[in-house]
C-alpha positions as CSV (number, residue, x, y, z in Angstrom):
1,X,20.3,15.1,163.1
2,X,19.4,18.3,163.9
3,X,17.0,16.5,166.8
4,X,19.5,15.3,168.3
5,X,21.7,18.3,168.6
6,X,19.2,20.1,170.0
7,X,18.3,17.7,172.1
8,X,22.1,17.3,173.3
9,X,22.4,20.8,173.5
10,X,18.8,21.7,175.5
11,X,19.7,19.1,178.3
12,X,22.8,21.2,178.6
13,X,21.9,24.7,178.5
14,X,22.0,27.0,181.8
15,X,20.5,29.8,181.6
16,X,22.6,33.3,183.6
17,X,21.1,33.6,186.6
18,X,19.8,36.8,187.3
19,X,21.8,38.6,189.7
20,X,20.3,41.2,192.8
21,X,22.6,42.3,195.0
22,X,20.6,43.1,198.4
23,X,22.1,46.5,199.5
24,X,20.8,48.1,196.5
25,X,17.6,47.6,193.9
26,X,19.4,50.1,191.9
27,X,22.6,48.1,191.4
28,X,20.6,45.1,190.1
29,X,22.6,43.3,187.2
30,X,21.3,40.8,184.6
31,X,23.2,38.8,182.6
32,X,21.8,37.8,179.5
33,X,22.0,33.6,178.3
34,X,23.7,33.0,174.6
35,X,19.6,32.7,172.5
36,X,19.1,36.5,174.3
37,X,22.2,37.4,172.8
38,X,21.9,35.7,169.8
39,X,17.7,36.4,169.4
40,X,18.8,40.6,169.9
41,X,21.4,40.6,167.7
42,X,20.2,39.3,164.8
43,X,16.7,41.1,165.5
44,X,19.4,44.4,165.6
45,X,20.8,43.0,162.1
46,X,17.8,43.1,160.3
47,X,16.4,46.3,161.8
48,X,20.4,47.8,160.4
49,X,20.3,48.8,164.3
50,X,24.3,48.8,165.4
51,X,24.0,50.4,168.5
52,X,21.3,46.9,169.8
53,X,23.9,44.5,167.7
54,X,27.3,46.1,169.9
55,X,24.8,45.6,172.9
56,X,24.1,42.0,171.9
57,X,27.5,41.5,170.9
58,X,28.9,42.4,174.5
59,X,26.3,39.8,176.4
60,X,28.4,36.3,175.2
61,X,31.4,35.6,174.1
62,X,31.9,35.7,170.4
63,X,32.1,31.9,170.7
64,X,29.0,32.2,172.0
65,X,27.3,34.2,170.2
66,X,28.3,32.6,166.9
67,X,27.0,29.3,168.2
68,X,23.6,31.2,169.5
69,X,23.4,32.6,165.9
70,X,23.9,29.2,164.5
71,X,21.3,27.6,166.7
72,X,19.0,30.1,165.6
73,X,19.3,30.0,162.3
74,X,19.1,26.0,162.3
75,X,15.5,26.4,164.1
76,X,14.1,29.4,161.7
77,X,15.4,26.6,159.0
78,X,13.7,24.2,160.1
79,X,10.3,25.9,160.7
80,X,10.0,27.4,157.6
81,X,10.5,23.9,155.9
82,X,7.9,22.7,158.0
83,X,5.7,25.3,157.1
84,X,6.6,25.0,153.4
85,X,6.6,21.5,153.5
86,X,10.2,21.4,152.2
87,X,13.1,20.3,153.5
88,X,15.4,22.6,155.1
89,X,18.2,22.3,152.0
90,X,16.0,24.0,150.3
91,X,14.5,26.4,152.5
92,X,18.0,27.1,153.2
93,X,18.8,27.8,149.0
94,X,15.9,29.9,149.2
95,X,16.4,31.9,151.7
96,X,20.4,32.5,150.3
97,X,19.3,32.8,147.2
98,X,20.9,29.7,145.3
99,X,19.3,27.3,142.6
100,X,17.7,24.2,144.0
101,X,20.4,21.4,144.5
């Protein structure tokens, strides 16, 4: 399931084009895509760094970021039950800290 979804989802992702503005180097803008946003801000979460996490927070929506968030957790999931060779209910338990279903 999860496959598919990202599947569905990766086929139609578009990235923020990066943005430079020809009078000026200076002036140069990026805009960041939702996984930056989503990648920084829970980086800033476990670091306890607010300051990165109102940066993050103000790159997306809160739509977005909340379904960039989501994304990532479902791949972290899903890697670590690869690499535990458990399935990602209970790498999931684990990692919340609730008994085994």
């Amino acid at each position: 399931m999860f496959d598919k979804l990202r599947r569905l989802f990766l086929s139609n992702r578009t990235a923020a084009p990066v943005v430079e503005p020809a009078a000026s180097s200076r002036s140069r803008t990026r805009q960041h895509n939702l996984f930056e946003a989503a990648a920084t801000y829970v980086a800033a979460t476990a670091d306890d760094d607010q300051d990165r996490m109102d940066e993050a927070s103000g790159w997306v929506s809160p739509e977005a970021l909340s379904f960039g968030v989501s994304e990532l957790a479902c791949r972290a999931v899903i890697a670590l039950a690869r690499e535990r060779d458990e399935s990602p209910q209970t790498v999931a338990r684990s990692l919340l800290g609730l008994p085994a279903a």
